[in-house]
N, C-alpha and C positions, 0 to 999 in steps of 0.2 A: 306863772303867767298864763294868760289864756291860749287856749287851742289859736294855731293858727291857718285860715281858710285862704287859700289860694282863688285867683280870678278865675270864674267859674263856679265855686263854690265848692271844689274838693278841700277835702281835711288835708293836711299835708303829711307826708314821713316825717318820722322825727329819730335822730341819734342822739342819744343823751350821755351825756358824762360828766358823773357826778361825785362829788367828793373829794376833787383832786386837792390834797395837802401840798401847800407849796410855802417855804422861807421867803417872805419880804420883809421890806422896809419903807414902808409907806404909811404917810401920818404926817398931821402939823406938829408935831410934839420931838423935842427933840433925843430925846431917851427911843421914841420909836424909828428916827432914821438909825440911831446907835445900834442899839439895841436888835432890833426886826423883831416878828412875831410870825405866826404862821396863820395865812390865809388857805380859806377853804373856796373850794370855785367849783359850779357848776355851769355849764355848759350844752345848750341844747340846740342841735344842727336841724332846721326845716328844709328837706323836699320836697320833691314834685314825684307823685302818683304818677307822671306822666313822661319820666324818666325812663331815658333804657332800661329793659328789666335787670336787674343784679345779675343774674346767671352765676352766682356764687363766684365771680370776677371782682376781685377785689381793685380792680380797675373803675370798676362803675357804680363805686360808690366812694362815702369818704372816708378816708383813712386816720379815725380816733384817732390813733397813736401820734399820727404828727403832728393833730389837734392837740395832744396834750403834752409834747412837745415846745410847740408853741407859745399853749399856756402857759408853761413852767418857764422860759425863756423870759416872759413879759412882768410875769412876778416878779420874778426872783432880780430882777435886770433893775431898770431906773427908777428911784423912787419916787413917788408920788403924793403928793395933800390927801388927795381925796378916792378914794374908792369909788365914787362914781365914775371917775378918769381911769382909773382902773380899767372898772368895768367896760366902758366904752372902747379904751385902746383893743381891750382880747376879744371881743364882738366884732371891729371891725376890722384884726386881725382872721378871724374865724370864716366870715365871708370868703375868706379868698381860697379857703376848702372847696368854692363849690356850692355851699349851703344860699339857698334863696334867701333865708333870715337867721338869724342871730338871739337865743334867747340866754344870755349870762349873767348870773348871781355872783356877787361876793359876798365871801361870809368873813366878818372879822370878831372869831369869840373874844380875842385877848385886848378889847377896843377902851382905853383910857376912860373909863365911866368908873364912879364912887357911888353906881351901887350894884345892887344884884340881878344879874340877867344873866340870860342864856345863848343872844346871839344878837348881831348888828347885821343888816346885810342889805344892799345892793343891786336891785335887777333890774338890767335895762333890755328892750330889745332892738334890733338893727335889720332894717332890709337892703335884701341887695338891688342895686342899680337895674333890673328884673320886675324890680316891684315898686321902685320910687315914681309915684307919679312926677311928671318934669316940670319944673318952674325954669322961665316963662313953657306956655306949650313949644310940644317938639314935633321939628319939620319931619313929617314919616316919608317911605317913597312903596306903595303898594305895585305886586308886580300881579296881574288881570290877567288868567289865559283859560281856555276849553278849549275842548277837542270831542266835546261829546255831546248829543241830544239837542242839535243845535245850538252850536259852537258862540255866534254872533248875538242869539238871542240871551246865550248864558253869561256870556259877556257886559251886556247891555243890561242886566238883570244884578247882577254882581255888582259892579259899578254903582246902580242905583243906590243899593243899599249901605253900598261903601259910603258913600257919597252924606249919610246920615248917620255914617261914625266919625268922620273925620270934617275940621273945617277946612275954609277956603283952600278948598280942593281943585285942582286942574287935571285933563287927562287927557291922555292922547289919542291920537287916532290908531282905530284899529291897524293889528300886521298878520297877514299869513303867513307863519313859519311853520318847516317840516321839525315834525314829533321828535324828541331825543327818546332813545332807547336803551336799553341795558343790551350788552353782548348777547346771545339768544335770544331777544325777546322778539316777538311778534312784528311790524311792523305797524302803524298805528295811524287817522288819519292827520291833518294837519292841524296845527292851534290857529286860535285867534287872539292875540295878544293885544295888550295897552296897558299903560304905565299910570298911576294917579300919584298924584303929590298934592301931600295937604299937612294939617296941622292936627294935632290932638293932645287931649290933658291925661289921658289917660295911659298907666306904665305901660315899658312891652311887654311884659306879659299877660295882663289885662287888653291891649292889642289884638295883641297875636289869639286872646280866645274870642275875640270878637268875627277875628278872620276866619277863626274855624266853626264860630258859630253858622256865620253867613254860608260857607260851605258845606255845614250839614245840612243846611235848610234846603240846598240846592242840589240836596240826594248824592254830595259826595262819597267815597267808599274810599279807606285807606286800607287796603289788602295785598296792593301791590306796588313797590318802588318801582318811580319812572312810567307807573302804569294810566292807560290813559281816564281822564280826568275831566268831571262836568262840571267844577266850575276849581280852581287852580290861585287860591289869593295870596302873595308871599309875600310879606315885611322883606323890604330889601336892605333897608337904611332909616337909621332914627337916631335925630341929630336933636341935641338941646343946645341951645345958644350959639348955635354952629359949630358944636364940638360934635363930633362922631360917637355913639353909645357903641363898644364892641364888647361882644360877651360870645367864649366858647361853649358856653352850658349847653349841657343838655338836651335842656327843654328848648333851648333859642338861640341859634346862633347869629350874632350881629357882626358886620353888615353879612348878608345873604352869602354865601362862602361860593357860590358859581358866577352870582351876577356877574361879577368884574368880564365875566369870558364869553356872557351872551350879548349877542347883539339886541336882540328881541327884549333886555333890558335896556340896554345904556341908550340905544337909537331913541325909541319914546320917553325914554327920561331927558334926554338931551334936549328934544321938542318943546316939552315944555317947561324946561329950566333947562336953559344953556350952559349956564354958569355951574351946574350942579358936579358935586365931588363922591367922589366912590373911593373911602382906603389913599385918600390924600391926593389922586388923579383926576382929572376932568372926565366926566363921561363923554364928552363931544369929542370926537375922535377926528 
């Protein structure tokens, strides 16, 4: 299957695991539920380049072996007609490693055909909820703040451009809040914050590189956590159908993992959506 490119345009990582031999019983034939045969499965986990770096922590990455675990669990376990279903069930088994997509082969040499071949096989791929664009589009809630080069202006500028990613967009009015900082860190001057809520067809991951597009344009620098910042754009919440999207990953964590605790969120999201929910709570306080 083909390379696969992440929003932005990075190649992505790839873990591959290939060849796992596994006993099933899968097939419309009944000598094959009796019977079983042995499948072959390959397996290929997409990344993000943009992931914590590994640091040789087998924590921050994914752990094959339970992948193939897993696989061998799904074979060998209920049987099935078709090898496409197969295929599908251990892909979107595999997702939940962590992996942004899902590339899985079945292989069934021993496949009930009266003639001569070498292989039958099966590749489907699967993205994660990261990378599904949303049907219908999804209500996002961008969170607006600076604290540098002209605060109000970078604000006012940010927003604009927001404003041509996202539709029927609303936003609120600016706030002056004092900077949060790391234990030792400096002191810093105050933000200028506003909330935008609107709608987009585009996944969150593809989002969230459009947020960071707008903020490298706006001469941001990420050198330093908590550190002060000239233009601050953060996916807080991205809802489709009104279900809440949440994802611990890596690259994106959904909903925003501090909002729930800042005012300088929930107050102008409340503004302009009253009724708006955060983690199954009202933001209006």
């Amino acid at each position: 299957m083909a390379e696969l490119y992440l929003p932005g345009g990075e190649l992505s990582d790839r873990i591959a695991l290939t060849g796992l031999k596994v006993r099933g019983f899968h097939g419309v034939f009944e000598h094959e539920r009796e019977n079983g045969q042995d499948f072959i499965i390959d397996v290929v986990l997409h990344t993000s380049m943009h992931r914590t770096p590994y640091g040789d922590d087998l924590a921050q990455t994914i752990n094959y072996a339970e992948v193939a675990d897993k696989v061998v669990e799904i074979v060998s376990g209920e049987p099935l007609n078709l090898i496409e279903t197969l295929a599908e069930r251990i892909a979107d088994a595999a997702l939940q490693f962590g992996a942004l997509a899902a590339d899985v082969t079945v292989h069934k040499p021993q496949a009930p055909i009266e003639h001569s071949f070498a292989d039958v096989d099966v590749t489907v791929r699967r993205l994660s909820k990261l990378l599904q664009p949303p049907k219908p589009a999804a209500e996002v809630v961008v969170g607006i703040g600076s604290n540098m080069d002209d605060p109000v202006t970078q604000v006012e500028i940010g927003a604009g451009k927001l404003a041509k990613v996202l539709e029927y967009e609303r936003m609120s009015r600016r706030r002056v809040t004092a900077a949060e900082v790391m234990p030792g860190q400096p002191s810093q001057p105050n933000y200028i914050n506003a909330v935008m809520v609107g709608y987009t067809t585009l996944s969150p991951l593809a989002l969230l590189r459009e947020l960071q597009r707008i903020e490298d344009e706006q001469g941001r620098v990420r050198e330093e956590r908590w550190g002060p910042r000239t233009l601050d754009l953060d996916l807080v919440s991205y809802k489709v159908a009104g279900k809440e999207i949440t994802s611990d990953d890596a690259n994106l964590t959904l909903p925003h993992p501090r909002a729930h605790e800042r005012s300088f969120v929930l107050e102008p999201w409340a503004e302009v959506d009253p009724w708006g929910m955060l983690s199954g709570k009202p933001v209006r306080r």
